[in-house]
MMTF fields as JSON, N, C-alpha, C and O atoms, coordinates in Angstrom:
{
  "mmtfVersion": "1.0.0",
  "mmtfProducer": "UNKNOWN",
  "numBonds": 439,
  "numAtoms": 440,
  "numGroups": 110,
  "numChains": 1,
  "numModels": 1,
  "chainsPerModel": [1],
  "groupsPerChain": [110],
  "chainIdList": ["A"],
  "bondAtomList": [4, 2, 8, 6, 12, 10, 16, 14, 20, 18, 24, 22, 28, 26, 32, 30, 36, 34, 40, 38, 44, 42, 48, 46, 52, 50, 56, 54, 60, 58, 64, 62, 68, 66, 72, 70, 76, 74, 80, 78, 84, 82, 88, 86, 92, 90, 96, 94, 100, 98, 104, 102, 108, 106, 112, 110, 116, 114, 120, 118, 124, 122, 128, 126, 132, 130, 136, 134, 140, 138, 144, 142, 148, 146, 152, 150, 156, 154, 160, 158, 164, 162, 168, 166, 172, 170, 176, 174, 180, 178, 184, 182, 188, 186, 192, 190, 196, 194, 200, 198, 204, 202, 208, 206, 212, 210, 216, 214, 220, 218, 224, 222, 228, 226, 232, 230, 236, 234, 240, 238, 244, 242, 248, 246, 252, 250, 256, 254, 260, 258, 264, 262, 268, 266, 272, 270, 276, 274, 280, 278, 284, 282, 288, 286, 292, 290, 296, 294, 300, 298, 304, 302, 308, 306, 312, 310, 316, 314, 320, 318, 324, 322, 328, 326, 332, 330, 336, 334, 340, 338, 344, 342, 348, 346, 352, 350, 356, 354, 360, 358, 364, 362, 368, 366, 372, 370, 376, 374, 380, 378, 384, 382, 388, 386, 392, 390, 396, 394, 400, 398, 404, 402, 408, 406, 412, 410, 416, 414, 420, 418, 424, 422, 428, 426, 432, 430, 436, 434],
  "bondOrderList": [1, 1, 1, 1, 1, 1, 1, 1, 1, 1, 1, 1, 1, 1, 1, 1, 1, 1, 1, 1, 1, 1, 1, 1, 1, 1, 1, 1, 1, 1, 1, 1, 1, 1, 1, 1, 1, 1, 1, 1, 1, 1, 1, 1, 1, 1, 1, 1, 1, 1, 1, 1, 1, 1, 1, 1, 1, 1, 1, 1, 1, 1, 1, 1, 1, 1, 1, 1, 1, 1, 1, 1, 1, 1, 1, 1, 1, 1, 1, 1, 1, 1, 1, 1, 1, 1, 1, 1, 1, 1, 1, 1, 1, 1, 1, 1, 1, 1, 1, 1, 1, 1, 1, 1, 1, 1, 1, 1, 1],
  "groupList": [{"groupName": "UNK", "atomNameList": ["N", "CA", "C", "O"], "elementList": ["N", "C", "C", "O"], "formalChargeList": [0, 0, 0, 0], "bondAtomList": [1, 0, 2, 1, 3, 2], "bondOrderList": [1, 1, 2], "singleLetterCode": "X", "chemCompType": "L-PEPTIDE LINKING"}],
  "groupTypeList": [0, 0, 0, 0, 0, 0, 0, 0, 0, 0, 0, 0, 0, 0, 0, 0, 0, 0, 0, 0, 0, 0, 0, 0, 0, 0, 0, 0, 0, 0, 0, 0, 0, 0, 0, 0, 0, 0, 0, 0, 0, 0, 0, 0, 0, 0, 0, 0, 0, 0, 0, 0, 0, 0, 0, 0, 0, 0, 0, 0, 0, 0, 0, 0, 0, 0, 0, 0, 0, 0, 0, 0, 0, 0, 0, 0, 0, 0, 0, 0, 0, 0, 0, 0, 0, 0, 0, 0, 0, 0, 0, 0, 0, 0, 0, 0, 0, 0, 0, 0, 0, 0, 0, 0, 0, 0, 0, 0, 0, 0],
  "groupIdList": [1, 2, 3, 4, 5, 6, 7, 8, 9, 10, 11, 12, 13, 14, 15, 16, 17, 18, 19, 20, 21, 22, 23, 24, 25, 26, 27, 28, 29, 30, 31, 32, 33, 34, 35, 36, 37, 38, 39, 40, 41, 42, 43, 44, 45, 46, 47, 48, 49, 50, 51, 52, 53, 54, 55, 56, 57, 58, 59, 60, 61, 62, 63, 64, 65, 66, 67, 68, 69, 70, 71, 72, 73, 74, 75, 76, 77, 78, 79, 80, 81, 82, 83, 84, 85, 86, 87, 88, 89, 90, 91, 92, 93, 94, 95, 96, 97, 98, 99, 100, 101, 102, 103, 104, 105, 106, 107, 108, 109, 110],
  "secStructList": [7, 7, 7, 7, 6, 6, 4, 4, 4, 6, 7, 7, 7, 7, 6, 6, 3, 3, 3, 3, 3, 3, 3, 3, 3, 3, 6, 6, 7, 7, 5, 7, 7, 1, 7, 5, 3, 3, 5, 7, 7, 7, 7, 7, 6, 6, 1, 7, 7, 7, 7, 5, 7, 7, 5, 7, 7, 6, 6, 1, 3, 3, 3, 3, 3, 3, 3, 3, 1, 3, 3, 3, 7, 7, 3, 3, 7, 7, 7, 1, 1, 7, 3, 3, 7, 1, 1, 7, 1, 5, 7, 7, 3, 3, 3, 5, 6, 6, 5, 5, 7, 7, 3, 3, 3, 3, 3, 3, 7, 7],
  "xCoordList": [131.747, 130.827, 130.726, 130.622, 130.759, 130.426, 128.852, 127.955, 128.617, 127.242, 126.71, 127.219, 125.635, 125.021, 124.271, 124.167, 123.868, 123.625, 121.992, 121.636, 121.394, 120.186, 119.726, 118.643, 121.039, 120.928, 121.07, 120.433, 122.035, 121.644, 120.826, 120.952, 119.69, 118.656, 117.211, 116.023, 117.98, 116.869, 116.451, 115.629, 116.908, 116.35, 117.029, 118.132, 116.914, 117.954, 118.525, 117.869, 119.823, 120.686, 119.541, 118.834, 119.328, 118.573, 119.534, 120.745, 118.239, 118.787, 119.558, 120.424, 119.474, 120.078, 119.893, 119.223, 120.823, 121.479, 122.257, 122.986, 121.925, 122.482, 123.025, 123.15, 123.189, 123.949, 123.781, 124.382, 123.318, 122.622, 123.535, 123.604, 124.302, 125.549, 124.148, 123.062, 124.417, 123.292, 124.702, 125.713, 124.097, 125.066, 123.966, 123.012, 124.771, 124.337, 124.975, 125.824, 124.456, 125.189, 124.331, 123.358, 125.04, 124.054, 124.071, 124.336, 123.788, 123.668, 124.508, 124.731, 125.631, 127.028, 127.816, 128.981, 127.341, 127.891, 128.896, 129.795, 128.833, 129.822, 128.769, 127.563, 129.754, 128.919, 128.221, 128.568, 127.306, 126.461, 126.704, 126.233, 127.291, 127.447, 126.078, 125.296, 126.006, 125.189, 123.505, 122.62, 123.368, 122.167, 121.427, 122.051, 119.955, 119.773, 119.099, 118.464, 119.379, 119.159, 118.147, 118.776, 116.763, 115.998, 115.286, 114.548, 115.694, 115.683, 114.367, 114.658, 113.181, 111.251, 111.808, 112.83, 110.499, 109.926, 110.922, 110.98, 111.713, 112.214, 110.814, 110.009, 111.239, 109.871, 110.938, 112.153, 109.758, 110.777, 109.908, 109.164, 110.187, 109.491, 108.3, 107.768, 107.141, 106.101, 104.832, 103.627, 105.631, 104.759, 104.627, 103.849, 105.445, 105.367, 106.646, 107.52, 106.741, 107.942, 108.38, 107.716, 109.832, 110.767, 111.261, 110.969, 112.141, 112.811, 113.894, 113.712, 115.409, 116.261, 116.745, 115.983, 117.945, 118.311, 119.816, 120.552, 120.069, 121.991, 122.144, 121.499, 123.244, 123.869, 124.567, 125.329, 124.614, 125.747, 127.031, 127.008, 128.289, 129.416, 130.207, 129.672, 131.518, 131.774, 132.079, 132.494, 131.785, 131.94, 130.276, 130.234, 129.492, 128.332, 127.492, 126.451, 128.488, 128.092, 127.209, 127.371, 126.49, 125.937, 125.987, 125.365, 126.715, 126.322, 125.485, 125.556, 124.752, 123.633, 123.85, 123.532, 124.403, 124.344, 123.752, 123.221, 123.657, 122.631, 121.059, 120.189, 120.908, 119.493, 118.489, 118.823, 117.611, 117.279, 117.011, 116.778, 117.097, 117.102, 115.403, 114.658, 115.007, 113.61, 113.336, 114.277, 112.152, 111.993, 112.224, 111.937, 112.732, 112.848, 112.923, 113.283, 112.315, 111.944, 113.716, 114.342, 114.003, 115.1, 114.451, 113.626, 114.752, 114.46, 115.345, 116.219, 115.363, 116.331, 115.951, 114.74, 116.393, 116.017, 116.656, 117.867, 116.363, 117.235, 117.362, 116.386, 118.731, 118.914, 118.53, 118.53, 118.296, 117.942, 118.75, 119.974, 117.998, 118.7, 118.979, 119.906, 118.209, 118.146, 116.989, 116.399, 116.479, 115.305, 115.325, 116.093, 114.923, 114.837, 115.023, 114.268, 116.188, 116.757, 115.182, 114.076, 115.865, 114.551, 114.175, 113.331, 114.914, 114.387, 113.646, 113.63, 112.697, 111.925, 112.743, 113.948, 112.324, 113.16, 112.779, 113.336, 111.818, 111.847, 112.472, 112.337, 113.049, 113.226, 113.102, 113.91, 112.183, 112.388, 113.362, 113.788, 113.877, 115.259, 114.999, 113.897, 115.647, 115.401, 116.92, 117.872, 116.764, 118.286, 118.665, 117.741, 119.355, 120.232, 121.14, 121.911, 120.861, 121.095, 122.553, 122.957, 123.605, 125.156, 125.602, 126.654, 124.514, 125.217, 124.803, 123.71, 125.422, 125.358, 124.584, 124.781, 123.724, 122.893, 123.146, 122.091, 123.728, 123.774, 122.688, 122.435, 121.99, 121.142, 121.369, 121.673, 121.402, 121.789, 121.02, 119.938, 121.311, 120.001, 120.853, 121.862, 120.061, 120.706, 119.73, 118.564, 120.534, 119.478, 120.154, 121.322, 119.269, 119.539, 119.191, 118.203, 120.186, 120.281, 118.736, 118.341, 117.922, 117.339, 117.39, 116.375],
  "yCoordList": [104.052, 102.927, 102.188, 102.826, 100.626, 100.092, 100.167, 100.312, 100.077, 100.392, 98.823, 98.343, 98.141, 97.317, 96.59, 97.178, 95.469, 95.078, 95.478, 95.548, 95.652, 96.231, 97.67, 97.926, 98.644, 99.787, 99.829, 100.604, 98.86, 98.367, 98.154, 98.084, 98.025, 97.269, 98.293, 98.039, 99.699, 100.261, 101.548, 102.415, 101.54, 101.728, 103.104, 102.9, 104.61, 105.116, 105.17, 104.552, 105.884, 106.311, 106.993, 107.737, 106.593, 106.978, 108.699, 108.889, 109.768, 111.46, 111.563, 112.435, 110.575, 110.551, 109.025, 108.644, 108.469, 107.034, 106.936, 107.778, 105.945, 105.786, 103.979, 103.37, 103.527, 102.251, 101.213, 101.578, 100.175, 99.307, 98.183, 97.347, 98.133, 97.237, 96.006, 96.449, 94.896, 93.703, 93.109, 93.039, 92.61, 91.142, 90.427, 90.744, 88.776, 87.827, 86.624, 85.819, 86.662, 85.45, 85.124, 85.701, 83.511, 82.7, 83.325, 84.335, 82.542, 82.892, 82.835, 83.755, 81.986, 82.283, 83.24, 82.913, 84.297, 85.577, 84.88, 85.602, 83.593, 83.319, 84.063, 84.299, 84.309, 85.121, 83.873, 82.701, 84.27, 83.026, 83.378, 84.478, 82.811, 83.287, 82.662, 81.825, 83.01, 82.961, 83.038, 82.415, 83.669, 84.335, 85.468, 86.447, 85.224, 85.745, 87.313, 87.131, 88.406, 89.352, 90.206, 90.601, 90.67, 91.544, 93.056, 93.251, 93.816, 95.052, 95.753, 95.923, 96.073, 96.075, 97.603, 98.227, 97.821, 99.308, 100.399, 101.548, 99.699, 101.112, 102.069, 101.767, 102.768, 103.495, 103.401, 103.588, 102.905, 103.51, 104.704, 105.314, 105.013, 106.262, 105.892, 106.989, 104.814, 105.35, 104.972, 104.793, 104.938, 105.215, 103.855, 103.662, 103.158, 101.59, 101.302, 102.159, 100.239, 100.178, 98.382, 97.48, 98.467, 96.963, 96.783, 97.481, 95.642, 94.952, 94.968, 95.144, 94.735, 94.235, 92.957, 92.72, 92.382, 91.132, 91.296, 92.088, 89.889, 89.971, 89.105, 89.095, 88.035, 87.055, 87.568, 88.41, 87.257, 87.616, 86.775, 85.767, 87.72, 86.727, 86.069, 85.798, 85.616, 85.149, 85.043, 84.031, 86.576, 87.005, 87.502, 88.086, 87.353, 87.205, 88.912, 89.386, 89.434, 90.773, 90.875, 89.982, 91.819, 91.923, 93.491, 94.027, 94.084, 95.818, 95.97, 95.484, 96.763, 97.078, 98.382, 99.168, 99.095, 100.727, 101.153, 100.335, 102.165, 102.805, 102.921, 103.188, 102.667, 102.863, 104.017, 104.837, 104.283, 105.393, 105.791, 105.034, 107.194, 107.318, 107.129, 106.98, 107.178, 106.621, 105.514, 104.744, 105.211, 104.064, 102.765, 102.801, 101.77, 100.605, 99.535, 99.581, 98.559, 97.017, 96.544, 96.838, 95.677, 94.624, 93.45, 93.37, 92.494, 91.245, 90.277, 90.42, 89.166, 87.921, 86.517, 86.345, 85.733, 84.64, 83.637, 83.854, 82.757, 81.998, 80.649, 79.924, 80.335, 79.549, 77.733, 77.525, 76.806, 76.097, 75.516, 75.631, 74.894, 74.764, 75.916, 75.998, 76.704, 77.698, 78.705, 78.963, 79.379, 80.044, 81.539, 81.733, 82.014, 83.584, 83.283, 82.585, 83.953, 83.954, 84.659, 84.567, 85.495, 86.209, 87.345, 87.919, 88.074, 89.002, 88.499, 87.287, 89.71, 89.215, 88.743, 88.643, 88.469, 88.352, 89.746, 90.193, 90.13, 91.734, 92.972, 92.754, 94.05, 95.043, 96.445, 96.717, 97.185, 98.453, 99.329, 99.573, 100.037, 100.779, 102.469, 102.607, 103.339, 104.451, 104.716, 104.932, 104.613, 104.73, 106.406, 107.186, 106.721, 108.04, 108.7, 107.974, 109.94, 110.332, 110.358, 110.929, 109.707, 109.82, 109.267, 109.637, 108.204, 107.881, 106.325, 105.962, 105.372, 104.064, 103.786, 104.456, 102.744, 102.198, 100.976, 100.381, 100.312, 98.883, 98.02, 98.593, 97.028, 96.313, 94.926, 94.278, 94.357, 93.203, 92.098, 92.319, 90.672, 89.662, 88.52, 88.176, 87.92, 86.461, 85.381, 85.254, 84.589, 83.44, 82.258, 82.147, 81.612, 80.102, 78.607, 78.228, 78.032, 76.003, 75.628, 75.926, 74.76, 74.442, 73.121, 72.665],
  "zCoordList": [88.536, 88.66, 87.332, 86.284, 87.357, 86.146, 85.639, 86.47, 84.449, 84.609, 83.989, 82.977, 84.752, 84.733, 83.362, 82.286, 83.567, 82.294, 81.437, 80.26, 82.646, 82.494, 81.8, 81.273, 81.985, 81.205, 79.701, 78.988, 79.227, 77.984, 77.046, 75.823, 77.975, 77.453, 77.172, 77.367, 76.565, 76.309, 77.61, 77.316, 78.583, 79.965, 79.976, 79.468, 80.349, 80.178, 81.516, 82.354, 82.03, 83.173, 83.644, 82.965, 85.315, 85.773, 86.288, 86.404, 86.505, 86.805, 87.813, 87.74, 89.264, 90.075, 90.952, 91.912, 90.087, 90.815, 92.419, 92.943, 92.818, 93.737, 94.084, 93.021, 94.733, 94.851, 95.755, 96.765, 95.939, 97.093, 97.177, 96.277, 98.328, 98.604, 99.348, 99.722, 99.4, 100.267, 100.303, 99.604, 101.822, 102.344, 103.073, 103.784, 102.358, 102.797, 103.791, 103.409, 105.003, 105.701, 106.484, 106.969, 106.636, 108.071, 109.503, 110.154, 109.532, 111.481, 111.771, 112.557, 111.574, 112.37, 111.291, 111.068, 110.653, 110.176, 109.119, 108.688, 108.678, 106.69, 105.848, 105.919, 105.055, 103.838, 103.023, 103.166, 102.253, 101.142, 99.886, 99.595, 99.016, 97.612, 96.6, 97.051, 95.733, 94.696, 95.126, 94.539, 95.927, 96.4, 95.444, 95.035, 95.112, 93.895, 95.035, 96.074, 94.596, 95.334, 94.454, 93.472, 94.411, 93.583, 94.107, 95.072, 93.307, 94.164, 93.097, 91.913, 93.502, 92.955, 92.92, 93.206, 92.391, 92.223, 91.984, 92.419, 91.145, 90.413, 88.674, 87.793, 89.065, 87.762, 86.625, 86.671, 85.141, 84.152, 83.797, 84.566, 82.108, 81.32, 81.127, 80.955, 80.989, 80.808, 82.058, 81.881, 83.333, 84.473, 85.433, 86.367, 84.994, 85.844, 86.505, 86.634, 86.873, 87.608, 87.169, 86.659, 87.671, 86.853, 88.216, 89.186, 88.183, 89.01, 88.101, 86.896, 88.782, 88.23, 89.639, 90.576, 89.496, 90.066, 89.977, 89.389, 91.061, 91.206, 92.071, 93.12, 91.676, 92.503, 93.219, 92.743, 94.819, 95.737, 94.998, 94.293, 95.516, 95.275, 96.049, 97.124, 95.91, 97.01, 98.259, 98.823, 98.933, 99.891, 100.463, 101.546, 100.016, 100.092, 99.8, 100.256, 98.878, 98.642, 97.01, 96.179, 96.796, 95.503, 95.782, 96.7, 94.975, 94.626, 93.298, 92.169, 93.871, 92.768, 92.359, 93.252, 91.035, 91.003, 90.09, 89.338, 89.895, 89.121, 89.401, 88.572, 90.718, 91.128, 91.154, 92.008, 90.643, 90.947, 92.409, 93.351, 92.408, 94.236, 94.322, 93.353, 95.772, 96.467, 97.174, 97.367, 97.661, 98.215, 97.142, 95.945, 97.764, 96.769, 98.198, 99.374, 97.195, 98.249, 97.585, 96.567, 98.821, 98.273, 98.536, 99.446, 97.799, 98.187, 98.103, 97.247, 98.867, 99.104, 98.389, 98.529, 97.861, 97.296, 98.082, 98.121, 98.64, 99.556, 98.767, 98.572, 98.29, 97.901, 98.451, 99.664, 97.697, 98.547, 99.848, 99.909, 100.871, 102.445, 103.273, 104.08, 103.047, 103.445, 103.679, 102.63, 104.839, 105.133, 105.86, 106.802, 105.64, 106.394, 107.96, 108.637, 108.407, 110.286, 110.539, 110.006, 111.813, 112.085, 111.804, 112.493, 110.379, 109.629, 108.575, 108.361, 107.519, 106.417, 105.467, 105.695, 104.54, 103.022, 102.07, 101.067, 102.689, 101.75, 103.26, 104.464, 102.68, 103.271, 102.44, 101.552, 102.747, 102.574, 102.895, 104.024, 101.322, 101.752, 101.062, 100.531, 101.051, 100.206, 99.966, 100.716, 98.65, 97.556, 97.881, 97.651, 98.156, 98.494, 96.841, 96.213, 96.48, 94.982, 95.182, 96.195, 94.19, 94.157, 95.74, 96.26, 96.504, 97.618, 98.26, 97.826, 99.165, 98.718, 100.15, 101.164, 100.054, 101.072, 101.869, 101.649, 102.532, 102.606, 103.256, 104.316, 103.162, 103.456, 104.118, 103.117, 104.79, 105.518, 105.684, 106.227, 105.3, 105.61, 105.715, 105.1, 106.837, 107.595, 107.322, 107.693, 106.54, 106.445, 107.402, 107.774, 107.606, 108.2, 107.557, 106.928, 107.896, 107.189, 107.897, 109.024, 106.658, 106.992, 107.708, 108.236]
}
């Protein structure tokens, strides 16, 4: 796994990472690129919790790794002309330790 830009930054390797694949497409199932994707409530060391973030690419994928395992919100940013199909823009997921999750969200043209 490559490791992200966020670990850099002070944060250490979480004990047991895991990996959150998201796809993004319209209603007629094209992928959406540059979709800002934010995945909440990871904990750091002194008892709170961060967000990190990620553009889908051009296939409308964003992998996220190094997550710590547990519940974690994903969230969708819908670029403009664009609005939540008939799912939310947040989804609750639980990160799996050394194993990958995928998450799915359909937006629609406004």
């Amino acid at each position: 796994m490559h490791e992200p830009a966020w670990l850099g930054s002070g944060v250490p390797v979480p004990k047991d990472p895991g990996t959150i694949v998201v796809s993004v497409r319209d209603s007629g199932g094209n992928p959406i690129a540059n979709v800002e994707i934010q995945v909440h409530d990871i904990p750091n060391t002194v008892g709170s919790t961060f967000s990190i973030s990620q553009r889908t690419d051009s296939r409308g994928i964003a992998e996220l790794t190094y997550v710590p395992a547990g519940t974690r919100r994903v969230e969708v940013k819908p670029s403009a002309g664009f609005r939540a199909a008939a799912d939310s823009l947040i989804q609750s997921i639980d990160v799996i330790k050394h194993g990958s999750v995928s998450v799915a969200f359909v937006l629609e043209r406004q």
